[in-house]
C-alpha positions, -999 to 999 in steps of 0.1 A, spaced: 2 358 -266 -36 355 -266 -61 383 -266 -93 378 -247 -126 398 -242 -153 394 -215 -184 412 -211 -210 407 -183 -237 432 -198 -227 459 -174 -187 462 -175 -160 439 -196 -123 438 -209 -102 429 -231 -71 417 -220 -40 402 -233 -25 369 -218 12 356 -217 19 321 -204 -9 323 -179 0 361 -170 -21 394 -177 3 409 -196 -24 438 -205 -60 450 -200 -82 476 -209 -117 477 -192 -147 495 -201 -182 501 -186 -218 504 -208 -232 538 -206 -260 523 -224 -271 497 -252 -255 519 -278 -219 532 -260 -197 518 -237 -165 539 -219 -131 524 -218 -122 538 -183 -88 521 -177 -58 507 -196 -24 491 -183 3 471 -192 25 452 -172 58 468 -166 76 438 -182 56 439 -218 60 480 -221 69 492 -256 59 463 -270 24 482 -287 -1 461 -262 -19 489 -253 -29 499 -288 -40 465 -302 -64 467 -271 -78 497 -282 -81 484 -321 -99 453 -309 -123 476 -287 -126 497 -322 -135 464 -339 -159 452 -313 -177 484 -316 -173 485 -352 -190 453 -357 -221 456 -334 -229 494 -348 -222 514 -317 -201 539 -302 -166 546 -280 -159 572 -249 -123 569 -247 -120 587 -206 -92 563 -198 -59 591 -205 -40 565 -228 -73 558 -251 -80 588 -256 -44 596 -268 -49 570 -291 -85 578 -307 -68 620 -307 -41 604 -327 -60 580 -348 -79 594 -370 -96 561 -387 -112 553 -352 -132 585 -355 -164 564 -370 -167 550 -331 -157 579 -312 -188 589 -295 -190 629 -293 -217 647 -268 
């Protein structure tokens, strides 16, 4: 399995690929230069339970870890995960 990220400045995703198949993908969209919201995550029926959708989520936590800004988890299943994680807290963007 290969895990992928693309960004086009105004949306991206990071997305997990399986002998040519999407076997996962989490997108996001910029709110600005400084936070971007991951708005939808999903796995593909045949890789569920297999922890996909949370090494999405840790590499979005990297990303944002390693350029200095900030996380809205709105998508339901990222934001389970930051409310359960509490060493993601440093990118969790608060209001």
């Amino acid at each position: 399995m290969e895990l992928k990220h693309k960004d086009n400045g105004e949306k991206g995703a990071f997305f997990i690929r399986d002998e040519g198949h999407r076997a996962a993908e989490m997108t996001y969209v910029w709110m600005n230069d400084n936070v971007f919201i991951i708005d939808h995550t999903e796995v593909n029926l045949r890789y569920e339970g297999q922890g996909l959708g949370k090494q999405l989520v840790a590499e979005a936590v990297e990303f944002a870890r390693g350029r200095g800004i900030k996380i809205l988890p709105l998508c339901p299943f990222a934001r389970a995960v930051f409310d359960k994680t509490s060493d993601y807290n440093d990118v969790r963007f608060t209001r």
